[in-house]
Structure formats: structure tokens, C-alpha cells
DRENDO-1510 file (C-alpha; in Angstrom, 1 decimal, always signed):
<recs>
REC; n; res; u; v; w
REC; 1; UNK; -10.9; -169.4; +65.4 .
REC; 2; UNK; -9.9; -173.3; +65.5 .
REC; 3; UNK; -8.9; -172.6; +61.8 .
REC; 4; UNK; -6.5; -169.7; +62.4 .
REC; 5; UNK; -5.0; -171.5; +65.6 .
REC; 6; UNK; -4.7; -174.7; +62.6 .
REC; 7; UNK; -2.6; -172.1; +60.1 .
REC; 8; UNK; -0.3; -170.5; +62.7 .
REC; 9; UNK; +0.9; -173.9; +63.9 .
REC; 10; UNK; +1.0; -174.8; +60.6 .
REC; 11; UNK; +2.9; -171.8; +59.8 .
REC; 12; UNK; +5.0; -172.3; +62.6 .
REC; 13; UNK; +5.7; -175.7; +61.4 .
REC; 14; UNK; +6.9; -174.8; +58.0 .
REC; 15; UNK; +9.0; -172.1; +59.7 .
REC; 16; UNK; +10.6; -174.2; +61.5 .
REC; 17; UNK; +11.1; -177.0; +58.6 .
REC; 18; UNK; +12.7; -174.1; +56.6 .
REC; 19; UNK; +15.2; -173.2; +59.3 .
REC; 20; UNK; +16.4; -176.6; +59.3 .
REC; 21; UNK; +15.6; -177.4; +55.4 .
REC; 22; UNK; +17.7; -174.3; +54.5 .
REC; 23; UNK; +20.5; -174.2; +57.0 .
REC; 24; UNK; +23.0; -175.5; +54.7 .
REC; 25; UNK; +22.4; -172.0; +52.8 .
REC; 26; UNK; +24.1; -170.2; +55.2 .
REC; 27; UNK; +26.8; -172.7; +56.9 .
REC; 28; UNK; +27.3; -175.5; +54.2 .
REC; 29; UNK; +30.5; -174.0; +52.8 .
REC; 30; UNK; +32.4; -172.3; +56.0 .
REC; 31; UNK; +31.4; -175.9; +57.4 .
REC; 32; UNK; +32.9; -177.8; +54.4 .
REC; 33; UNK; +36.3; -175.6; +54.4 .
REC; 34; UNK; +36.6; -176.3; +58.2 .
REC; 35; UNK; +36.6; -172.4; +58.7 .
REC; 36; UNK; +34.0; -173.2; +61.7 .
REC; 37; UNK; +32.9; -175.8; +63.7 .
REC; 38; UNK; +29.0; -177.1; +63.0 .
REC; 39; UNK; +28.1; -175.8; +66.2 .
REC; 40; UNK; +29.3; -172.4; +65.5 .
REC; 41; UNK; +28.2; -172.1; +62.4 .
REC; 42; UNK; +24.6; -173.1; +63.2 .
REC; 43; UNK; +25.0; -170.5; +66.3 .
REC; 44; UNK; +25.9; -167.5; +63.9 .
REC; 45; UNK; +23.4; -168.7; +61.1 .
REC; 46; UNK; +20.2; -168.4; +64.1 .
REC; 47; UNK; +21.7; -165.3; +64.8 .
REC; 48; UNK; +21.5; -163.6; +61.6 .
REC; 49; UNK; +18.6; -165.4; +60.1 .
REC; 50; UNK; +16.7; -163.5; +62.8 .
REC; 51; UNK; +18.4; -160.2; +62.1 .
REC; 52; UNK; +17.6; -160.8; +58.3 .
REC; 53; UNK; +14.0; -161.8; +59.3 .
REC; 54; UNK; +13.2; -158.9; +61.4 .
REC; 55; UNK; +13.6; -156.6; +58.6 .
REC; 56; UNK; +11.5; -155.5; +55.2 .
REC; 57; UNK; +8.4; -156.7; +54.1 .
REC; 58; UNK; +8.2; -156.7; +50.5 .
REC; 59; UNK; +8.4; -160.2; +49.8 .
REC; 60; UNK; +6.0; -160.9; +52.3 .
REC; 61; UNK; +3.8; -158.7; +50.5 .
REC; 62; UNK; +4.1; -161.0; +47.5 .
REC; 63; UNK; +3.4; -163.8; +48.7 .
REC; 64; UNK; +0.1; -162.3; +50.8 .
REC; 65; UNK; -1.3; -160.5; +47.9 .
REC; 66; UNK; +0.7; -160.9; +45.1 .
REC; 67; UNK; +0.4; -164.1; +43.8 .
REC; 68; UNK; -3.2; -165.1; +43.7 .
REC; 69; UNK; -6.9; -163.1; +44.3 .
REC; 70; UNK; -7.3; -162.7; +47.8 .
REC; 71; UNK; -11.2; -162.9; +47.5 .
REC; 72; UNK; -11.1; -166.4; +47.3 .
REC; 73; UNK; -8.7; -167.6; +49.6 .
REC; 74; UNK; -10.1; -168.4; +52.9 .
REC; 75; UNK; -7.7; -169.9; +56.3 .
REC; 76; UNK; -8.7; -173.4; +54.7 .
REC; 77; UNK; -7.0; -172.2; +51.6 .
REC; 78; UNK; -3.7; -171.1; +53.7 .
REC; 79; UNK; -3.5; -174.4; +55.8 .
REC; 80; UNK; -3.7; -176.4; +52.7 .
REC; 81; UNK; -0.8; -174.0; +51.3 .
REC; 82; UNK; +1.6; -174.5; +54.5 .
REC; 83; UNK; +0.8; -178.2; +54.6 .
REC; 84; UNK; +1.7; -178.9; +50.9 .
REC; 85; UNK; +4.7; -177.1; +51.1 .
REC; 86; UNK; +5.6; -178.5; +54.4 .
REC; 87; UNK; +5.4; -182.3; +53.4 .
REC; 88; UNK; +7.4; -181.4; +50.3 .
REC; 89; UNK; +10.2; -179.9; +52.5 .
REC; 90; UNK; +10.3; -182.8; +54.6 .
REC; 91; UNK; +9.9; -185.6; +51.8 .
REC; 92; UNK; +13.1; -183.5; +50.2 .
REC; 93; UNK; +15.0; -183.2; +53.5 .
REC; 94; UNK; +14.9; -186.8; +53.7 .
REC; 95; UNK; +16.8; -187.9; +50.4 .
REC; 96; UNK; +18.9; -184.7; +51.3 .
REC; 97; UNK; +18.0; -182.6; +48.4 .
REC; 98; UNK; +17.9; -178.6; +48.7 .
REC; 99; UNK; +15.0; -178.2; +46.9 .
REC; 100; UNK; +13.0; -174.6; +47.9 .
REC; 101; UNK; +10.9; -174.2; +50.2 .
REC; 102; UNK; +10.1; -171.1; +48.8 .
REC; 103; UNK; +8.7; -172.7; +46.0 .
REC; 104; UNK; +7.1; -175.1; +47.8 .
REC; 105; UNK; +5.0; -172.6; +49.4 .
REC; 106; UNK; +4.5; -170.8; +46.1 .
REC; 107; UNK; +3.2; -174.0; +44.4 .
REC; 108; UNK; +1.1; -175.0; +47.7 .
REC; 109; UNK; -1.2; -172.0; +47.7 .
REC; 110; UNK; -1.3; -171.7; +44.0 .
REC; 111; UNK; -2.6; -175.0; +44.3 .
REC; 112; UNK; -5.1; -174.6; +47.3 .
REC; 113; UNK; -6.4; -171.4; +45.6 .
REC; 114; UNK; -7.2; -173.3; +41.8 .
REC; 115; UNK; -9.0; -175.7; +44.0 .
REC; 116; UNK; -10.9; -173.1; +46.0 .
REC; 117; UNK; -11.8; -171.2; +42.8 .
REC; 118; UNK; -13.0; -174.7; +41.6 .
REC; 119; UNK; -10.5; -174.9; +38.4 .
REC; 120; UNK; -10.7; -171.1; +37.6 .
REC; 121; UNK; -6.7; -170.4; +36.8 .
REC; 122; UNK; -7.9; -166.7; +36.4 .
REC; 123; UNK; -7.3; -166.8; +40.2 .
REC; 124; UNK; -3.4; -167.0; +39.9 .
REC; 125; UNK; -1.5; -163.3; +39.2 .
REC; 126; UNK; +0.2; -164.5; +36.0 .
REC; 127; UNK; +1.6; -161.6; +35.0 .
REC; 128; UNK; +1.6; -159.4; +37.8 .
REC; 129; UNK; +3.0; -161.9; +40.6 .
REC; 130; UNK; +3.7; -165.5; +39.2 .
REC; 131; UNK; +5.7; -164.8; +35.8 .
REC; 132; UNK; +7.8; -161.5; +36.8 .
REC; 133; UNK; +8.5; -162.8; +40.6 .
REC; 134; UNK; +8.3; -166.3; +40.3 .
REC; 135; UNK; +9.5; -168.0; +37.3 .
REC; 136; UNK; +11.4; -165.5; +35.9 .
REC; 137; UNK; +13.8; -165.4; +38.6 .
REC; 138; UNK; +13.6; -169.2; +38.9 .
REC; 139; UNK; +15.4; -169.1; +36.3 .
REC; 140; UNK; +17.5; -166.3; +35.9 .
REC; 141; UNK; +18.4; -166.3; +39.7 .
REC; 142; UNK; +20.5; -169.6; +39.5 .
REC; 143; UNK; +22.1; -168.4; +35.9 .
REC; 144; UNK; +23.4; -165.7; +37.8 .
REC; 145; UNK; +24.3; -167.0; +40.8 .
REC; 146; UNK; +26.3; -169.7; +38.4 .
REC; 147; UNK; +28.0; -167.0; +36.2 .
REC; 148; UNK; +29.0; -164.6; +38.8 .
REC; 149; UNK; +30.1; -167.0; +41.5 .
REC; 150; UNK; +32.1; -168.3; +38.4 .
REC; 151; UNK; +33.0; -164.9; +37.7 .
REC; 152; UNK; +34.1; -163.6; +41.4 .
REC; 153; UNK; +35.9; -167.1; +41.6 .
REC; 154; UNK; +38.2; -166.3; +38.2 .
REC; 155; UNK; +38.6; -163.0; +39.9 .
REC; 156; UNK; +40.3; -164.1; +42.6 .
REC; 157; UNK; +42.5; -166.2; +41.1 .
REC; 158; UNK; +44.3; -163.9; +39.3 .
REC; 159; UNK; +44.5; -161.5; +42.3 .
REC; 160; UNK; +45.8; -164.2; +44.5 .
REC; 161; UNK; +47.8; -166.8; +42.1 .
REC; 162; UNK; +51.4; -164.8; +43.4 .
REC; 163; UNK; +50.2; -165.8; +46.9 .
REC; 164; UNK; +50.9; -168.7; +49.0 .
REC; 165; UNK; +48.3; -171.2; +49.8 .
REC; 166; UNK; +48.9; -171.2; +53.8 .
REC; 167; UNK; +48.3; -167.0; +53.5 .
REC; 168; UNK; +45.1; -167.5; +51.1 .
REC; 169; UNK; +43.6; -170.3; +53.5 .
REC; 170; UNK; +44.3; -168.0; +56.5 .
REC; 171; UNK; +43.0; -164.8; +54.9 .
REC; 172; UNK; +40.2; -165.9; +53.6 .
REC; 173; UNK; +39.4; -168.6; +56.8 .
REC; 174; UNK; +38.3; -164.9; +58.6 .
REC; 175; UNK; +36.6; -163.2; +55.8 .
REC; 176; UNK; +34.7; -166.3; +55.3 .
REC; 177; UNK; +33.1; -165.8; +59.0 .
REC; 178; UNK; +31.5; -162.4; +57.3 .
REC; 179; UNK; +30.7; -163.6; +53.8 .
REC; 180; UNK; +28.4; -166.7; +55.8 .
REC; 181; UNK; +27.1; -164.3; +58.2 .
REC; 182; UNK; +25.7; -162.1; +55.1 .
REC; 183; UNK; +24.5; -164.9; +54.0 .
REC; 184; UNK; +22.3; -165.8; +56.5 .
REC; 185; UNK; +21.3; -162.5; +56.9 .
REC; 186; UNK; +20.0; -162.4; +53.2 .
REC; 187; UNK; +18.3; -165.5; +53.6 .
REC; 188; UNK; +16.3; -164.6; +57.0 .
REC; 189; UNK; +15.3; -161.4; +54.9 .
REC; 190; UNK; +14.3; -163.7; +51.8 .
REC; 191; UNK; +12.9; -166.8; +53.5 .
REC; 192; UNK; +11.0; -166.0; +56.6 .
REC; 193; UNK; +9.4; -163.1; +54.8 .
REC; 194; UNK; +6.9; -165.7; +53.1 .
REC; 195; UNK; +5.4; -167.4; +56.0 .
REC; 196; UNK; +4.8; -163.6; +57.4 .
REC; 197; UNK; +2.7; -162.7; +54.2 .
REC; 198; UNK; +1.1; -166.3; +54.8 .
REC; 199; UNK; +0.0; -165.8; +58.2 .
REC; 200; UNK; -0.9; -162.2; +57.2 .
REC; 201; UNK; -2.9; -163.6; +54.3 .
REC; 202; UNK; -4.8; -166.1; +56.9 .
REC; 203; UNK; -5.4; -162.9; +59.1 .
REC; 204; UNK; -6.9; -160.5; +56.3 .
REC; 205; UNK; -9.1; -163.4; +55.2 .
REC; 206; UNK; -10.7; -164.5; +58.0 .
REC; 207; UNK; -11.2; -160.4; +59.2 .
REC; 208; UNK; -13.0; -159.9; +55.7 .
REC; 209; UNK; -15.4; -163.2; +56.3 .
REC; 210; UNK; -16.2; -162.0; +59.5 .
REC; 211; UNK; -14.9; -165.1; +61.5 .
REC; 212; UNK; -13.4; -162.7; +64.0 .
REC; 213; UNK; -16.4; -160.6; +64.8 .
REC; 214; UNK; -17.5; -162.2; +67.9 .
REC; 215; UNK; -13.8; -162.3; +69.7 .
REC; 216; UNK; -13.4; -161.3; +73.1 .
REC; 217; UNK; -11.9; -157.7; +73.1 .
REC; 218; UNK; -8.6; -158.5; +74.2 .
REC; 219; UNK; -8.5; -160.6; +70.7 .
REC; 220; UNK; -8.8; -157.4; +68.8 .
REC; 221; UNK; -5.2; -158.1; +67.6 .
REC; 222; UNK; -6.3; -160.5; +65.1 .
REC; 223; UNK; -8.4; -157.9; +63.3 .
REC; 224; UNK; -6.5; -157.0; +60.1 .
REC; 225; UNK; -9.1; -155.4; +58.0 .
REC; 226; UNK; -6.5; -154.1; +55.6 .
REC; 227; UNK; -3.0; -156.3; +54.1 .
REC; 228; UNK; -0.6; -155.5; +56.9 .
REC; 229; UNK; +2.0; -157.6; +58.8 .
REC; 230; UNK; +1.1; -157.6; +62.6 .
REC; 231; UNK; +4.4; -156.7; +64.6 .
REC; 232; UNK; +3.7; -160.3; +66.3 .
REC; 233; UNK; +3.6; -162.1; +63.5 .
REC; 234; UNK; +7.1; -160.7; +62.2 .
REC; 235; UNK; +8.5; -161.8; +66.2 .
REC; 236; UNK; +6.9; -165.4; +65.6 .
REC; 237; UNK; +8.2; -166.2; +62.2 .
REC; 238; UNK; +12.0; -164.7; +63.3 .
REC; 239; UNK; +12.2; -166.3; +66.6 .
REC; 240; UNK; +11.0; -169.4; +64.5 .
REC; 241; UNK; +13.2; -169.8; +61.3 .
REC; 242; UNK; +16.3; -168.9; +63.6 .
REC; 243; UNK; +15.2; -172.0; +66.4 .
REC; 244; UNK; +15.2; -174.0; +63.0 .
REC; 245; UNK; +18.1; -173.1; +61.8 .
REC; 246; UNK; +19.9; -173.6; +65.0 .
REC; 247; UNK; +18.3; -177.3; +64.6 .
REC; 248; UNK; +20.5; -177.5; +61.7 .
REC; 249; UNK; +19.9; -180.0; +58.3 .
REC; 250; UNK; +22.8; -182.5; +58.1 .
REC; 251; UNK; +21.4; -184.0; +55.3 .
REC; 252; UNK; +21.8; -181.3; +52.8 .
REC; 253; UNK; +24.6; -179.4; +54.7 .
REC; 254; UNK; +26.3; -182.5; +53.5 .
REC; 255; UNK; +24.6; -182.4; +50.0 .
REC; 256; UNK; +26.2; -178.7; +49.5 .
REC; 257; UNK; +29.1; -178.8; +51.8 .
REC; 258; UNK; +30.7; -182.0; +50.6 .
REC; 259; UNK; +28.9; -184.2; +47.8 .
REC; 260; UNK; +29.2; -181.6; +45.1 .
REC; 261; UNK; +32.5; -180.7; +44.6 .
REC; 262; UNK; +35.7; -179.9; +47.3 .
REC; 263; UNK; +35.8; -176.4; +48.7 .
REC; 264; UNK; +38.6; -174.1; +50.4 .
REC; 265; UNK; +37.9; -171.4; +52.0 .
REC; 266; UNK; +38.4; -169.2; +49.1 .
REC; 267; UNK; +35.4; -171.0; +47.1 .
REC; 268; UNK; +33.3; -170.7; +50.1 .
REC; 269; UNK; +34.0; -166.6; +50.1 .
REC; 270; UNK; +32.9; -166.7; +46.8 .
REC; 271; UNK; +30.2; -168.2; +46.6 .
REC; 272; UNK; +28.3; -166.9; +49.6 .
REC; 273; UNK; +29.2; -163.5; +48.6 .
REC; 274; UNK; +27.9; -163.8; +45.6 .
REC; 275; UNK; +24.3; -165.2; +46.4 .
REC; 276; UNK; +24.5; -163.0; +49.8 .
REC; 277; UNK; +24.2; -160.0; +46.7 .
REC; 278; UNK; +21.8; -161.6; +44.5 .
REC; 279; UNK; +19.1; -162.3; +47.4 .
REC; 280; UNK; +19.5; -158.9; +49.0 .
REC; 281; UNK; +18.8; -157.8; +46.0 .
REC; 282; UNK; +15.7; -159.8; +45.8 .
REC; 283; UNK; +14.7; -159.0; +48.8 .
REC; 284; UNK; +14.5; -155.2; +48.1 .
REC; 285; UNK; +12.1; -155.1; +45.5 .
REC; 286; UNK; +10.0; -157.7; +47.1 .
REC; 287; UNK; +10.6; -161.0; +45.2 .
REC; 288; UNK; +10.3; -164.4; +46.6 .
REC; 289; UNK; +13.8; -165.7; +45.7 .
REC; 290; UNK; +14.6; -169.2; +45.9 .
REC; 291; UNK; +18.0; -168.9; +48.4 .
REC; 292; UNK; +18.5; -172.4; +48.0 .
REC; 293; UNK; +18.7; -172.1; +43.8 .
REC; 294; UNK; +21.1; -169.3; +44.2 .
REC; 295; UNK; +23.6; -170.5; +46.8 .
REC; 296; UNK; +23.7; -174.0; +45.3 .
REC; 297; UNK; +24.4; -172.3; +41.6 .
REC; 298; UNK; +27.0; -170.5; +43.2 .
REC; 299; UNK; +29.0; -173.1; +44.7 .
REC; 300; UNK; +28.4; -174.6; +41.2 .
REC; 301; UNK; +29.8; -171.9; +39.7 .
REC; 302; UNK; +32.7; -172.0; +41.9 .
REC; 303; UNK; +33.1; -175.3; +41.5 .
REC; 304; UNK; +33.6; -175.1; +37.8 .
REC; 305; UNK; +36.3; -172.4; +37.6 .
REC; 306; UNK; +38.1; -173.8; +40.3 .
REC; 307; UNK; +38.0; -177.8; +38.2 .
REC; 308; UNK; +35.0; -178.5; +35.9 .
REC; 309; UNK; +35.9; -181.9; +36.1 .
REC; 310; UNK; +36.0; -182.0; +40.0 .
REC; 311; UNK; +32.2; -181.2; +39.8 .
REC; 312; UNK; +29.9; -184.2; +40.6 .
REC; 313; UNK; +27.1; -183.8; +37.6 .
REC; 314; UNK; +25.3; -186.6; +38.9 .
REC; 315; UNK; +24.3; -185.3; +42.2 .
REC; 316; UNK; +24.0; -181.3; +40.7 .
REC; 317; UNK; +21.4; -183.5; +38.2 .
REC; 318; UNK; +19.7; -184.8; +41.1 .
REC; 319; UNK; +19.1; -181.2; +42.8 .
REC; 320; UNK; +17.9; -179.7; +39.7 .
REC; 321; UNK; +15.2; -182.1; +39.0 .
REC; 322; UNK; +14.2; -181.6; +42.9 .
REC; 323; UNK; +14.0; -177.8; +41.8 .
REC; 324; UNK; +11.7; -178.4; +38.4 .
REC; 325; UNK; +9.4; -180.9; +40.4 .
REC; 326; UNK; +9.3; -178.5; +43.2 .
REC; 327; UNK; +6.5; -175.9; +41.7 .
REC; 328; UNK; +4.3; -178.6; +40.4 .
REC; 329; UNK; +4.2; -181.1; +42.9 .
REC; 330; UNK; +3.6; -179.0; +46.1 .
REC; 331; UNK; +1.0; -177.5; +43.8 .
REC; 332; UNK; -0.6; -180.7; +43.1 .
REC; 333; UNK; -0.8; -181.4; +47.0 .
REC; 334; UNK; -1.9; -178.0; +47.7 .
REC; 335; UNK; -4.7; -178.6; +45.1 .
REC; 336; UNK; -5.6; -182.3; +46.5 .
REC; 337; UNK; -5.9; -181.2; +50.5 .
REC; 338; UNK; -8.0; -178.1; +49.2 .
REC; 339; UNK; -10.4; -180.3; +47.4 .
REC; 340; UNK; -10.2; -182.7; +49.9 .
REC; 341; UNK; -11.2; -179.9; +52.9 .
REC; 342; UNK; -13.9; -178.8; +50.3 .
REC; 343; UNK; -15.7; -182.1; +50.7 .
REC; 344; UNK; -16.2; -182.3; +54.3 .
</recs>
């Protein structure tokens, strides 16, 4: 029982790092183009992260049962998970990268469960879970995310090159509002899926090892015999993500907003609409989407059509070798706290 209370907190925790970790998804561009206020736009990005979150399942699925064998993950093996991919959100927060935290979680319990199968890599889902839903889209996600932000962007421009820049600023300051909302939306229906199937994963495993047998009666809750996501887990993790959000993350809300290249409110439409598509997208056939990879590719994409020049490389090089480290090194952690719980 001591372990389960250990993997909701954790859980909790990592919620709550990914509310504030991925913040800027939602808010970094109508912040940038002065559309809203940070306040505000913190406010409406809680809001609809916990609408998002409330809804679907199917990437929580994945990550509870799709990634790795489920007979040898034990709560050990999920705290291990949500602790490797919460000190890689926070050792990225800090230098202000917007690394995934989706993939930080991926990579931590791929990691804890190679350690709990003692090396056996026949544990991970390679080509049912990992390859199709995870690296494939790694890297597809922020090619399209890049192309048709870049794409909307051109778009635009030759619908609105006869108009004025005081009526494209004004027009597009208020659809802006509904393009970050979506976003948001999307993400709390992407992100906060994951630490559901997580804590469902924690739930299943300790019901199948029998380490809620002798529970009082009114604990009966925590039985999950089959792969299911508990209505209260589901109110936990949304409540959670959208307190974290409403925490905000200066750090790479600057990164995104500012740092990278100069946005108007245009560019922001842009390129929130376009990743705002390519997650809910995701989030229907139940894959784990990086929302970070896509809405940073967008605004890259934007970026580019609006002056390729104008783009700062050096801090887009920066962010992408946060994004190849991400998998591998909250993997290795996951791996080391695993092997290291093994021991005592």
C-alpha cells in the first residue's frame, strides 16, 4: 500500500511538473504577440487543459499497456518511471528547454522495465507500441508540424497581403484567443492522458500481485483486476495538469514565445492551429504525441515563411538536442533507480 501511495504522489508530481513544464504549449505565442496578458492566458490554458484531460483514453491506454509487458512491471517499476521522467522535466525546465515530457515518461518506464526484466529488451513492444507510436511520430510529428505551420503561414499571406496591418493584427488578436484555447485543449487530451495509464498501470499491477487483498472494504476502489482507468484517477490527473499549468513555466514560455524568432498575432494563429490539428489527431487513435515537438516545429515553421533569416538556429539547435537526449536519458535514469530499488 506504502508503494501505491509512493506512485500516486509521484504521479501527482509529474502532473503537476507537466502543467508547468508544458504551459508555454498552449500560451507561449498569444503571450509573445501581446494578444493576452500572462495571467489570462495561464487562466484559459488551466481551463482547457482540464477540459482536454477529462476526455478519451486511448493514449492512456498506450502508455498502460502498450509499450512494454505488463507481467513484469510491478508499482516499483512505475515509481522508477515517474521519477526518471520527473527529474528530466525539471533538469530541462531549468536551462528553459521544451523538451517532452511525454518522452520522458516513455523513456523512464522503458527503462525501469529493462531493469525489472534484468536486461531482457523482449520486454519493450517494439513493433506493436514503441516504433508505430513512439518514434515514428517523433519524427514525423515535428516534420509536419514544421511543413504545415509553414504551409498555413504562406496561406495566409496571400489571403491577407491587400490588407492592412492594423486590421490583420486586430482580426487575428481575437481569433488567436480560440486557436490557444484549442490548443490547450489538445494538449490536456494528449498530455495528461499518460500519467492516467501510469497510475492505471500501478493499479492493475499491484491488483494482479495480490498487494491489495487484505484492504479494508471501503478500499475496494483500488481493485482493478482488468486495464481500466478508475473515474478518480481521470479527476486527479485533470484537476492536476490544469493547477500546473496555472503555475505557468516562464522559463520556456520565454524559450518559445520570444528567443526563437518574433511573432504577430497572425504567426501565433498559425501555428497553434496547426499543432492544435496534429495532436487531436493523435489523440484519437491513441498515440502519445510529443505537444511540445509539434507546437515548437510549428512556430518554426512559421517562423521561416514569415523570415528564414529572422529564425534563431542556435537556440532551435539547442531544443532539438534536448528532444534526441530526451528518450535515452530518462531511460537510463529509469533503468538506474530500477536496479537501484532491486538491491534493497
Amino acid at each position: 500500500m506504502l508503494t501505491l501511495i509512493s506512485v500516486v504522489l509521484a504521479a501527482v508530481v509529474f502532473e503537476y511538473s507537466n502543467g508547468f513544464h508544458d504551459a508555454a504549449n498552449a500560451i507561449a505565442t498569444v503571450v509573445s504577440t501581446r494578444v493576452l496578458t500572462p495571467r489570462k492566458a495561464i487562466a484559459m490554458a488551466a481551463f482547457f487543459n482540464l477540459t482536454g484531460a477529462l476526455f478519451g483514453g486511448a493514449v492512456a491506454s498506450t502508455i498502460g499497456k502498450g509499450l512494454v509487458d505488463t507481467d513484469i512491471v510491478t508499482m516499483t517499476t512505475v515509481l522508477c518511471a515517474v521519477i526518471a521522467a520527473f527529474a528530466w522535466n525539471i533538469a530541462t525546465w531549468w536551462f528553459g528547454l521544451p523538451s517532452s515530457s511525454s518522452h520522458a515518461l516513455i523513456g523512464g518506464l522503458c527503462g525501469a522495465a529493462l531493469a525489472a526484466a534484468r536486461g531482457d529488451w523482449s520486454v519493450i513492444k517494439w513493433n506493436a507500441g514503441v516504433w508505430p507510436k513512439v518514434v515514428v511520430p517523433m519524427i514525423t510529428s515535428p516534420l509536419a508540424g514544421f511543413i504545415f505551420g509553414g504551409l498555413l503561414m504562406f496561406l495566409l499571406f496571400a489571403a491577407l497581403h491587400r490588407f492592412t496591418p492594423h486590421f490583420v493584427n486586430s482580426l487575428f488578436g481575437k481569433l488567436q484567443i480560440f486557436s490557444a484555447a484549442w490548443m490547450a485543449h489538445s494538449h490536456g487530451s494528449n498530455d495528461a492522458q499518460k500519467t492516467m495509464g501510469v497510475i492505471a498501470l500501478a493499479l492493475f499491477s499491484g491488483t494482479k500481485a495480490g498487494s491489495f487483498d487484505h484492504l479494508p472494504g471501503w478500499l475496494n476502489f483500488l481493485k482493478t483486476p482488468t486495464f481500466v482507468l478508475p473515474v478518480w484517477v481521470v479527476a486527479l490527473c485533470a484537476l492536476t495538469m490544469a493547477v500546473g499549468t496555472a503555475a505557468g513555466g516562464w522559463r520556456i514560455i520565454r524559450t518559445l514565445g520570444h528567443r526563437m524568432v518574433k511573432l504577430q498575432p497572425v504567426h501565433g494563429f498559425a501555428a497553434e492551429t496547426t499543432a492544435a490539428l496534429i495532436i487531436q489527431g493523435a489523440s484519437h487513435y491513441g498515440i502519445p504525441l510529443s505537444t511540445t515537438h509539434v507546437i515548437t516545429t510549428s512556430i518554426m515553421g512559421v517562423g521561416a515563411v514569415k523570415r528564414f533569416s529572422g529564425m534563431k538556429w542556435t537556440v532551435v539547435e539547442r531544443i532539438i538536442w534536448a528532444w534526441l537526449f530526451t528518450l535515452p536519458a530518462s531511460g537510463l535514469i529509469g533503468y538506474a533507480l530500477a536496479r537501484a530499488a532491486a538491491t534493497f
